[in-house]
N, CA, C and O atoms as CSV, one atom per row, in Angstrom:
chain,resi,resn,atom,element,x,y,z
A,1,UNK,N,N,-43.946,15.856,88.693
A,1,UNK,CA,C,-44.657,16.771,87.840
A,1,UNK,C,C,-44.521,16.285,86.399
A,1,UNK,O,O,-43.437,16.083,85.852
A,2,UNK,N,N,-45.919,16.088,85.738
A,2,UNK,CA,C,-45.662,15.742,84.209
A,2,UNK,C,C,-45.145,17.239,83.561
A,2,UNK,O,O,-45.150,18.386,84.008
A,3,UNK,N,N,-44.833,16.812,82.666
A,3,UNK,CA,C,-44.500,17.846,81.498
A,3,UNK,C,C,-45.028,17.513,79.828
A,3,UNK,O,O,-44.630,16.494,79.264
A,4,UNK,N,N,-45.779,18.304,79.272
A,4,UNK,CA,C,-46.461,17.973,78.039
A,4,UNK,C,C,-45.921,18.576,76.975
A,4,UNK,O,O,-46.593,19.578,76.734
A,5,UNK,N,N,-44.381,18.369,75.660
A,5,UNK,CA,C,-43.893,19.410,74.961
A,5,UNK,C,C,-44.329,18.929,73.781
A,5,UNK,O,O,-44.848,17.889,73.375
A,6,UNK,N,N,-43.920,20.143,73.261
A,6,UNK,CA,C,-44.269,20.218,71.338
A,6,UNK,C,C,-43.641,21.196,70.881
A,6,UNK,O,O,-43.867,22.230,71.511
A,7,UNK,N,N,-42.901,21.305,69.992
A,7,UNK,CA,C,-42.095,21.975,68.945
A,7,UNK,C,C,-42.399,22.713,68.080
A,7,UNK,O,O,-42.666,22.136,67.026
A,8,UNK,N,N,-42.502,24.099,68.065
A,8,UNK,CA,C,-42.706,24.601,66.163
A,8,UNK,C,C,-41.913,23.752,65.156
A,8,UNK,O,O,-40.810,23.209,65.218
A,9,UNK,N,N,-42.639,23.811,64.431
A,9,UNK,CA,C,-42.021,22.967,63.343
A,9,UNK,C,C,-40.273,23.567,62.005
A,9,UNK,O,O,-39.667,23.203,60.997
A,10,UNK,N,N,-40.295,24.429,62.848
A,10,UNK,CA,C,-39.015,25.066,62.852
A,10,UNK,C,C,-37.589,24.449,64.001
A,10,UNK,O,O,-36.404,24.182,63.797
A,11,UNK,N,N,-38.372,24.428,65.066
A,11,UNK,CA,C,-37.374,23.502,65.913
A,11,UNK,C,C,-37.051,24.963,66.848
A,11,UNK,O,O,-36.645,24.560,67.938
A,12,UNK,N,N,-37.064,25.829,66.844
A,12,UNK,CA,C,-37.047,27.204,67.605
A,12,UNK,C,C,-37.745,27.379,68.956
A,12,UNK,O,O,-37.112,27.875,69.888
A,13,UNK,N,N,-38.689,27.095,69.069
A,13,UNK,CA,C,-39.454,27.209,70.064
A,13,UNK,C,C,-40.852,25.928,70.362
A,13,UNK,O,O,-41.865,25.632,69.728
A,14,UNK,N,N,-40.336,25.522,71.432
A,14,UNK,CA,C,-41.219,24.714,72.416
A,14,UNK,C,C,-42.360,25.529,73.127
A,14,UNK,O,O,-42.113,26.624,73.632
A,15,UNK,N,N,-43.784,24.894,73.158
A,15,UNK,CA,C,-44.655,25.346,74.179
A,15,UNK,C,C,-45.105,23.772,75.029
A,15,UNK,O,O,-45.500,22.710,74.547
A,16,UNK,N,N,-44.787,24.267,76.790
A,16,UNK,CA,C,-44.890,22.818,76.932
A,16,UNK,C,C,-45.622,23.752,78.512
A,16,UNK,O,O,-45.410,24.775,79.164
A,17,UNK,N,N,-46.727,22.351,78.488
A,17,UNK,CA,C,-47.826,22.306,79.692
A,17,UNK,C,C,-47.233,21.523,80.602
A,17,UNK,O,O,-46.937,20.342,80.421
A,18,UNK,N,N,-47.028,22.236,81.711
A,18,UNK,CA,C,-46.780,21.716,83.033
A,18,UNK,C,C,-48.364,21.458,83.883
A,18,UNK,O,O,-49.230,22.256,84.241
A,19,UNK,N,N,-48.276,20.343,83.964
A,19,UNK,CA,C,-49.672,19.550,84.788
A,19,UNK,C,C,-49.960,20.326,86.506
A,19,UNK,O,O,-51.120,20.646,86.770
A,20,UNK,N,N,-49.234,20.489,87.202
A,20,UNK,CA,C,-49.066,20.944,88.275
A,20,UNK,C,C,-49.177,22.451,88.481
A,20,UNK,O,O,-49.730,22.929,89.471
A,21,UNK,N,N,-48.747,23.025,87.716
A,21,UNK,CA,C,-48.645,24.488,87.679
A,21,UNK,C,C,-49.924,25.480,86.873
A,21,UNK,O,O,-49.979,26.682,87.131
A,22,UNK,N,N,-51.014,24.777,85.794
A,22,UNK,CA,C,-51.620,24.700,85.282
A,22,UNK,C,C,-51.446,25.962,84.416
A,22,UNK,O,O,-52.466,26.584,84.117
A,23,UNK,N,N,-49.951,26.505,83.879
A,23,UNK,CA,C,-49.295,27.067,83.132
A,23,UNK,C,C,-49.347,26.431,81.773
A,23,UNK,O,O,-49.946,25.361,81.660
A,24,UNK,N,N,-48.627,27.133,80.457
A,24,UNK,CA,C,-48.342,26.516,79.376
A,24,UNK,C,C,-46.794,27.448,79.594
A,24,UNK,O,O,-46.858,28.648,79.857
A,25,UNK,N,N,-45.862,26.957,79.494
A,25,UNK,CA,C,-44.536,27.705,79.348
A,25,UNK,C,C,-44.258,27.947,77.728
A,25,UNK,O,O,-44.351,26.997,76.951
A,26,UNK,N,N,-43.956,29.104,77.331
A,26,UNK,CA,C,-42.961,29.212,75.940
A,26,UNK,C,C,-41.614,29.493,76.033
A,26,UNK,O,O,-41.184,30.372,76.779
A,27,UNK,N,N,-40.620,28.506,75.021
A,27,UNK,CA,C,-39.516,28.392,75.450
A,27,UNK,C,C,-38.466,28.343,74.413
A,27,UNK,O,O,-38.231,27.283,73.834
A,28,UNK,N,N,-37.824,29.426,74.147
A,28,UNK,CA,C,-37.351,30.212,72.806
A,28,UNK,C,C,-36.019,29.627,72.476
A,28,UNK,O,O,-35.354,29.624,73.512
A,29,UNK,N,N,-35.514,29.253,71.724
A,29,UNK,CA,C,-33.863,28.888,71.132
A,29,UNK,C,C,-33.604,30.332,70.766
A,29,UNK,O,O,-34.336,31.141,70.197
A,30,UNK,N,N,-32.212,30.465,71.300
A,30,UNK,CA,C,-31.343,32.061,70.895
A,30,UNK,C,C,-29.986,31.526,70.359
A,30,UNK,O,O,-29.081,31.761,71.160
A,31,UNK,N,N,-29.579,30.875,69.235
A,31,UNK,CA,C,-28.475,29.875,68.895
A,31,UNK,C,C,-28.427,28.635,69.866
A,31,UNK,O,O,-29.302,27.834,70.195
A,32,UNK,N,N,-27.271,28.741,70.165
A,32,UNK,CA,C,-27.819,27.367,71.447
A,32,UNK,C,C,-28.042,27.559,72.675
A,32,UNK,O,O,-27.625,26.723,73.477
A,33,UNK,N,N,-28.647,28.535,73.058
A,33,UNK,CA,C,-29.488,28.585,74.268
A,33,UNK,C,C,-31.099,28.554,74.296
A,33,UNK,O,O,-31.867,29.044,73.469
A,34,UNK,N,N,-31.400,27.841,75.478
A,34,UNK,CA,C,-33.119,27.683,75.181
A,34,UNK,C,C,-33.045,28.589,76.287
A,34,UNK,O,O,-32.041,28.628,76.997
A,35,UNK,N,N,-34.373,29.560,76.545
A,35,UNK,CA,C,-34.532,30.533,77.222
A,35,UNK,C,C,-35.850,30.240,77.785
A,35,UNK,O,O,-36.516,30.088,76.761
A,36,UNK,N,N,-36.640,30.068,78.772
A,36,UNK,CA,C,-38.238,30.459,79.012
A,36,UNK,C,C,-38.623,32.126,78.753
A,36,UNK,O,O,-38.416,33.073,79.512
A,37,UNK,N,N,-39.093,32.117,77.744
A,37,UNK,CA,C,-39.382,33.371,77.428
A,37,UNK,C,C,-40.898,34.007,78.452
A,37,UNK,O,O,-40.841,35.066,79.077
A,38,UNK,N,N,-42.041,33.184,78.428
A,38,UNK,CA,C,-43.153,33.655,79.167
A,38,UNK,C,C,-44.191,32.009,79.056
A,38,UNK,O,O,-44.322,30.989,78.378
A,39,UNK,N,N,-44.676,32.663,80.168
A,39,UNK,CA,C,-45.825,31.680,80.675
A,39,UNK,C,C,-47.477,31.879,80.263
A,39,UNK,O,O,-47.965,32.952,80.615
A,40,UNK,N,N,-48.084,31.224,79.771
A,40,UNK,CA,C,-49.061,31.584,79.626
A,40,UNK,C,C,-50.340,30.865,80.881
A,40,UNK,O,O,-50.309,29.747,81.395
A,41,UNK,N,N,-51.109,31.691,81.033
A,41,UNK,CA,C,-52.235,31.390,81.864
A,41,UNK,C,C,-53.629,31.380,81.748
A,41,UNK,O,O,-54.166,32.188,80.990
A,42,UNK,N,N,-54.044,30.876,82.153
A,42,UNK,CA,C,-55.545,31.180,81.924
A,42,UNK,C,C,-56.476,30.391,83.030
A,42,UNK,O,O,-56.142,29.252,83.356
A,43,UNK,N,N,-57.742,31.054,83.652
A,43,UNK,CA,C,-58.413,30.039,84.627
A,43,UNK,C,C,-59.174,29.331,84.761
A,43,UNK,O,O,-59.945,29.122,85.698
A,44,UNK,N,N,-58.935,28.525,83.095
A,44,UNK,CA,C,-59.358,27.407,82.803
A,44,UNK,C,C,-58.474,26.067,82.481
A,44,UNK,O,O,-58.816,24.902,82.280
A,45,UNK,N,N,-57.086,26.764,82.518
A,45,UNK,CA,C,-55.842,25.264,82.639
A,45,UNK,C,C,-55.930,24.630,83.766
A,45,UNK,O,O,-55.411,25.180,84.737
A,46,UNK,N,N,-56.470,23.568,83.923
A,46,UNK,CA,C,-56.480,22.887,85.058
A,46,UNK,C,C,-56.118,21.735,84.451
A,46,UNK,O,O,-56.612,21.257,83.431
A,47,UNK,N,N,-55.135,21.254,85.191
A,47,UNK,CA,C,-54.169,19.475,85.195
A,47,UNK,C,C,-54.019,19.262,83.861
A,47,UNK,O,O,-54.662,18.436,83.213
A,48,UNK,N,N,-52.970,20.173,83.331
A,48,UNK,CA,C,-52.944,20.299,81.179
A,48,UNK,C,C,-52.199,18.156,81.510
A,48,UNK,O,O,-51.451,17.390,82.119
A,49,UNK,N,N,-53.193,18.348,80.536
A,49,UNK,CA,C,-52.676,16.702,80.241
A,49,UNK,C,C,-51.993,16.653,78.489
A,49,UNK,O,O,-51.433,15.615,78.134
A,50,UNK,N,N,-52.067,17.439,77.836
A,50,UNK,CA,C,-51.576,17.606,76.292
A,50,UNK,C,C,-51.181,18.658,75.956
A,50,UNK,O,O,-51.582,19.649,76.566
A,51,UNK,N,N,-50.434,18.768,75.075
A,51,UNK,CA,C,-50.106,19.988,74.000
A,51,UNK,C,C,-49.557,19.479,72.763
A,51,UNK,O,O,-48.649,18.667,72.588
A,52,UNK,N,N,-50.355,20.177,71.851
A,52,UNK,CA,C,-50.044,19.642,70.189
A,52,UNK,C,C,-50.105,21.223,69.719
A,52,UNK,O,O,-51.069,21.947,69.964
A,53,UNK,N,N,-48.921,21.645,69.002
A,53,UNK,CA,C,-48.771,22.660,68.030
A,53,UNK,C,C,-49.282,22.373,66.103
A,53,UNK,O,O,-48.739,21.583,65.331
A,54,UNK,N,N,-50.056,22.994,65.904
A,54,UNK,CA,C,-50.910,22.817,64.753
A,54,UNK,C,C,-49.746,23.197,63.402
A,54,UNK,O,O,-48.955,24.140,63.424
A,55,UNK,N,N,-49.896,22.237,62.324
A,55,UNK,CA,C,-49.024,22.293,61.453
A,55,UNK,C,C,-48.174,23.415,60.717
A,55,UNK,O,O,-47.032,23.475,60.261
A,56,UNK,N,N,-49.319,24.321,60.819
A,56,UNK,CA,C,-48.552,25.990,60.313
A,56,UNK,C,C,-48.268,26.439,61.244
A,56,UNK,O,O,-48.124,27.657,61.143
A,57,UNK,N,N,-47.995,25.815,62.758
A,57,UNK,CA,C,-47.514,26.585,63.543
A,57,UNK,C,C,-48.311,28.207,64.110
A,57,UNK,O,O,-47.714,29.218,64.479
A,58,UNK,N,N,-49.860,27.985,64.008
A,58,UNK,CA,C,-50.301,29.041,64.378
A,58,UNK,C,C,-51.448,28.957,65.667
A,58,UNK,O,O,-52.115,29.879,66.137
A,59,UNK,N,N,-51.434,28.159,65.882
A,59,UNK,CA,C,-52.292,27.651,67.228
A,59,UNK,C,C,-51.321,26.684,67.755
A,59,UNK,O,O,-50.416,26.124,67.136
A,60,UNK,N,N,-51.782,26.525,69.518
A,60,UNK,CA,C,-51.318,25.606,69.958
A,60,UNK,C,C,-52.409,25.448,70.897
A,60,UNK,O,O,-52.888,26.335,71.603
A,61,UNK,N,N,-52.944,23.567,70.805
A,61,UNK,CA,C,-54.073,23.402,71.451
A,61,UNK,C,C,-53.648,22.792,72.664
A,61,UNK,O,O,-52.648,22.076,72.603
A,62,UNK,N,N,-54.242,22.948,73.790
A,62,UNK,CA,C,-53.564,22.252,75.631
A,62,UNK,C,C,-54.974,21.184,75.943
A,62,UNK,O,O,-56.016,21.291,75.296
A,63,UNK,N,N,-54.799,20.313,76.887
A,63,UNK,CA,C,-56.061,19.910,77.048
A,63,UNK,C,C,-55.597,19.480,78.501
A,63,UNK,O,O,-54.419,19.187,78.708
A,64,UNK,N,N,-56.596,19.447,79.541
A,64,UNK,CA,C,-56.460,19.452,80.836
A,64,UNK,C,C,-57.670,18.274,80.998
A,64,UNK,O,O,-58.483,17.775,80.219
A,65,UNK,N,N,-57.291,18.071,82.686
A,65,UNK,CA,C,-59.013,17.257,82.654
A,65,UNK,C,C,-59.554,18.040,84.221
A,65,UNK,O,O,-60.184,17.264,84.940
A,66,UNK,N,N,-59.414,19.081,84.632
A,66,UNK,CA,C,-59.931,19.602,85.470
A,66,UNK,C,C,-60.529,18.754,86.551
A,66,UNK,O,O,-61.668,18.628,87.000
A,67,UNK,N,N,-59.395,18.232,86.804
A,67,UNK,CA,C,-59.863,17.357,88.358
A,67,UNK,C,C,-60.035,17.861,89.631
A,67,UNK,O,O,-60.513,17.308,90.622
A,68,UNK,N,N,-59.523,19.146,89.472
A,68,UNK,CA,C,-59.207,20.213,90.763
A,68,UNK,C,C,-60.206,21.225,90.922
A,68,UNK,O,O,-60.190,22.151,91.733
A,69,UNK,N,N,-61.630,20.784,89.523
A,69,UNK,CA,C,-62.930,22.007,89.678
A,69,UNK,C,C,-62.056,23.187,89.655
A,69,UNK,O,O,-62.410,23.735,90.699
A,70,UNK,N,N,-61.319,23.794,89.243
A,70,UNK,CA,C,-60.957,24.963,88.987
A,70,UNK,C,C,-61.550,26.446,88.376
A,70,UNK,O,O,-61.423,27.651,88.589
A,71,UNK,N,N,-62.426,25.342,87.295
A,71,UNK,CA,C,-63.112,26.528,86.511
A,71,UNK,C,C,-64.608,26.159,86.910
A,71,UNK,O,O,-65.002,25.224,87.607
A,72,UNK,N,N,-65.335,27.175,86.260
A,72,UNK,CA,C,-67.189,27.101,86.580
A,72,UNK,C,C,-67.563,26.033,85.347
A,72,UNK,O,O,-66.927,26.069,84.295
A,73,UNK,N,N,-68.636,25.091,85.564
A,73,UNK,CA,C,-69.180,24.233,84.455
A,73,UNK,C,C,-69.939,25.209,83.577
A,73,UNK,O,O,-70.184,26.362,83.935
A,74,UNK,N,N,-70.358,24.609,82.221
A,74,UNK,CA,C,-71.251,25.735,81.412
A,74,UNK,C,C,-72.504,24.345,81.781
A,74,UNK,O,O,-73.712,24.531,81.924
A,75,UNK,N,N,-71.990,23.377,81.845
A,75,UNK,CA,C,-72.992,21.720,81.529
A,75,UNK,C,C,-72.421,20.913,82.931
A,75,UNK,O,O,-71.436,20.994,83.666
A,76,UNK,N,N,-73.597,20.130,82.838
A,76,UNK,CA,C,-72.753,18.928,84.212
A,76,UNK,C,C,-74.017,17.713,83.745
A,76,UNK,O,O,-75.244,17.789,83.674
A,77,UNK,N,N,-73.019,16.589,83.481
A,77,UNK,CA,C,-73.441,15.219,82.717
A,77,UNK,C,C,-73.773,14.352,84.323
A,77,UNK,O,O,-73.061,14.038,85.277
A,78,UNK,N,N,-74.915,14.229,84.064
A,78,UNK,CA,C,-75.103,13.220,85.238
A,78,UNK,C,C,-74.463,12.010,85.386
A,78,UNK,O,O,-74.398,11.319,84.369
A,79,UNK,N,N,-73.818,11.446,86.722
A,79,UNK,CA,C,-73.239,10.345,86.594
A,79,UNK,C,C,-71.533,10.680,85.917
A,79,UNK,O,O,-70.760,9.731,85.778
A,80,UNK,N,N,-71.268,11.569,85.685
A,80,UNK,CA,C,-69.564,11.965,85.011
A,80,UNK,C,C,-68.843,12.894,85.947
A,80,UNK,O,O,-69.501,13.892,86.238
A,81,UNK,N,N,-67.620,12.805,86.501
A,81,UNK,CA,C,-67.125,13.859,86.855
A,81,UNK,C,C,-67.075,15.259,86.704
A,81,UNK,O,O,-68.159,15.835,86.608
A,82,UNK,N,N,-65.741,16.118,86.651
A,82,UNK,CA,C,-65.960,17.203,85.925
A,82,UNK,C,C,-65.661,16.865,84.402
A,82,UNK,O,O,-65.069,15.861,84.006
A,83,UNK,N,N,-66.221,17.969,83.561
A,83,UNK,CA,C,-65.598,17.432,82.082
A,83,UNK,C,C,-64.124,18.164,82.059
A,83,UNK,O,O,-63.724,19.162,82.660
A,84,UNK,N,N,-63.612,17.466,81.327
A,84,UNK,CA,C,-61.990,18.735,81.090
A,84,UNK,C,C,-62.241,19.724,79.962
A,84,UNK,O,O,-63.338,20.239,79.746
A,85,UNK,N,N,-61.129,19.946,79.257
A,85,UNK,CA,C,-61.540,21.366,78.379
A,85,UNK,C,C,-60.354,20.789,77.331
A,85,UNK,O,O,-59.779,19.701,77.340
A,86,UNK,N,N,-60.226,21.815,76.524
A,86,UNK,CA,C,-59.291,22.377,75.519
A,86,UNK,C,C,-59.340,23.890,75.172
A,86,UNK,O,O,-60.215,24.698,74.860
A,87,UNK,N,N,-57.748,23.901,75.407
A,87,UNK,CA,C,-57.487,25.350,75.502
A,87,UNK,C,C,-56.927,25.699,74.085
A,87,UNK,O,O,-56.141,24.894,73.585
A,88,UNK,N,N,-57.234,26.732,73.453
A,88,UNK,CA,C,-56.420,26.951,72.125
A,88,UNK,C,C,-55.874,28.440,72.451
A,88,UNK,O,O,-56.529,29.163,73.203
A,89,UNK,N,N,-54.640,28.893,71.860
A,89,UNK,CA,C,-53.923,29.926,71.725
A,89,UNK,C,C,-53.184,29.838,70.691
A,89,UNK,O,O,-52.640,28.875,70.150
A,90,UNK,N,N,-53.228,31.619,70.323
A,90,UNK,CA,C,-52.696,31.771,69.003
A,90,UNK,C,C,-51.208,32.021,69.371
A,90,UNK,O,O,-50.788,32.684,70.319
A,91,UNK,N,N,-50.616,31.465,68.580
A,91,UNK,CA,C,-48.993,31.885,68.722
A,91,UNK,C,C,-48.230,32.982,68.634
A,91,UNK,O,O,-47.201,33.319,69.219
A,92,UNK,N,N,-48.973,33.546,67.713
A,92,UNK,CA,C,-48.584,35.270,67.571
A,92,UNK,C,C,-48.634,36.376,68.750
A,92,UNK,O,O,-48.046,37.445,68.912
A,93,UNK,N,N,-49.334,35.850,69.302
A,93,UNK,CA,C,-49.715,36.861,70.407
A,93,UNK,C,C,-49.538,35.978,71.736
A,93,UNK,O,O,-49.133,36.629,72.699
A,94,UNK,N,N,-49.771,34.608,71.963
A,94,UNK,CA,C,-49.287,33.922,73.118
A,94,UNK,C,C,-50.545,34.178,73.871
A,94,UNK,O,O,-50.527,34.123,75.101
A,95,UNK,N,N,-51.983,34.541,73.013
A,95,UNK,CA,C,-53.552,34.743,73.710
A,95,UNK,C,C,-54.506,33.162,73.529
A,95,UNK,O,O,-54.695,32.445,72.546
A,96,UNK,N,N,-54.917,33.071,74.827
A,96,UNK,CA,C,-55.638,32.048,74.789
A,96,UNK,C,C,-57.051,32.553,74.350
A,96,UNK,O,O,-57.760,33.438,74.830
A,97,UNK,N,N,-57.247,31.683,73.248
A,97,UNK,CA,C,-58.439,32.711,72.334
A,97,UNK,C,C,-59.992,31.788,72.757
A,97,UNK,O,O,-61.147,32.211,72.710
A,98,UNK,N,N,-59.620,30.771,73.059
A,98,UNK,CA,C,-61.209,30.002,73.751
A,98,UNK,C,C,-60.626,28.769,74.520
A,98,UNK,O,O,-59.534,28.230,74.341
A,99,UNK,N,N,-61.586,28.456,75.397
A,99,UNK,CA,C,-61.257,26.942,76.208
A,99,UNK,C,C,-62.688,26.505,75.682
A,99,UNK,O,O,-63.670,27.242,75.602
A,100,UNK,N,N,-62.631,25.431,75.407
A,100,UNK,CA,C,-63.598,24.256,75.255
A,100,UNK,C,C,-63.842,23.275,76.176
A,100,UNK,O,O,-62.881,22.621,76.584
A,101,UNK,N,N,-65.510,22.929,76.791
A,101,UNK,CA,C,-65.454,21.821,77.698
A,101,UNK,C,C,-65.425,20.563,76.938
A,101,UNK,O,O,-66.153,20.625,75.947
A,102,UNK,N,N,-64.743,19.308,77.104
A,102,UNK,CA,C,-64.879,18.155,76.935
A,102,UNK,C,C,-65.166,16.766,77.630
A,102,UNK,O,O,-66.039,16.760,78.498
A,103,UNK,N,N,-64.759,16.033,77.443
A,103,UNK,CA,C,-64.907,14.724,77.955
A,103,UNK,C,C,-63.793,14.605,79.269
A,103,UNK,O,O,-62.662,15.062,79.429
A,104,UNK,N,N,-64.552,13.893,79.986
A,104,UNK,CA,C,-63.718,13.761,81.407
A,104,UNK,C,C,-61.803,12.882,80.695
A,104,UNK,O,O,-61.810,11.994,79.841
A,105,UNK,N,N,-61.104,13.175,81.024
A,105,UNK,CA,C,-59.517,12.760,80.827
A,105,UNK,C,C,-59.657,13.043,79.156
A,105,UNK,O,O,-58.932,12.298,78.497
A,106,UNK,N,N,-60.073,13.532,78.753
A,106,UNK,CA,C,-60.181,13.928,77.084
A,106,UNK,C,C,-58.928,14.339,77.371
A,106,UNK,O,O,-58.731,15.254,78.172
A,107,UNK,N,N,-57.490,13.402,76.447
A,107,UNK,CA,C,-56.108,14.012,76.722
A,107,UNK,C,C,-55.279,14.383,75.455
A,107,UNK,O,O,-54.398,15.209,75.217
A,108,UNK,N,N,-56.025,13.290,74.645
A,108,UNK,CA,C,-54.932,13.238,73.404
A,108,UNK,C,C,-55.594,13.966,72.397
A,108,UNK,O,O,-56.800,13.909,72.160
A,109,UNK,N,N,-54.634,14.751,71.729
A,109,UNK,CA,C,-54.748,15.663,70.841
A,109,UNK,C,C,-54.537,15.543,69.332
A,109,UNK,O,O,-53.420,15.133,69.016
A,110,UNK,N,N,-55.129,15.735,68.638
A,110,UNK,CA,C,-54.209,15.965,67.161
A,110,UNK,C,C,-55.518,16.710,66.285
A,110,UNK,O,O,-56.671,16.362,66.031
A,111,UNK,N,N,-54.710,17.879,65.987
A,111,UNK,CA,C,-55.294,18.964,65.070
A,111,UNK,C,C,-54.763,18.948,63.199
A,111,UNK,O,O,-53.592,18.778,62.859
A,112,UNK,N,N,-55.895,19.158,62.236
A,112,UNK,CA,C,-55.541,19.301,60.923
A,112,UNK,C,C,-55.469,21.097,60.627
A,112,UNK,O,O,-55.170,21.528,59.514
């Protein structure tokens, strides 16, 4: 099973995409204990291939490549597999606020 982590930029809390489980886990420091606090879901994480936490620490974007057709297409590119997505969630609330379709293995991330 891959595992995809990223750090608040505090060092407090990890949100990390498990590929297999098509979860995003959040995972809290309490002094020196790390805790899994909650899982986030949605039924458009399919095969999270990334996670990048955005510099102020207020989004965290996932990106999958939906090899498993999990979710419904909005588009279908002739000649391309499925496309994958990007998932964004706000940190405050731990709500996945939109998934985006993308490019088939679209994996790597980096947000301004």
């Amino acid at each position: 099973m891959q595992v995809h982590t990223n750090f608040t930029s505090d060092d407090n809390k990890i949100y990390t995409g498990l590929m297999m489980m098509h979860n995003v886990y959040v995972i809290e420091k309490n002094c020196k204990t790390w805790t899994k606090t909650r899982g986030i879901t949605h039924s458009g994480f399919s095969r999270l291939l990334g996670c990048y936490i955005a510099a102020d620490d207020r989004y965290v974007y996932v990106s999958g490549s939906n090899i498993d057709n999990l979710f419904i297409l909005h588009f279908v590119v002739e000649n391309e597999g499925p496309p994958g997505m990007i998932g964004i969630i706000y940190t405050q609330t731990d709500e996945v606020l939109k998934r985006i379709e993308n490019e088939k293995f679209g994996a790597g991330l980096i947000a301004e």
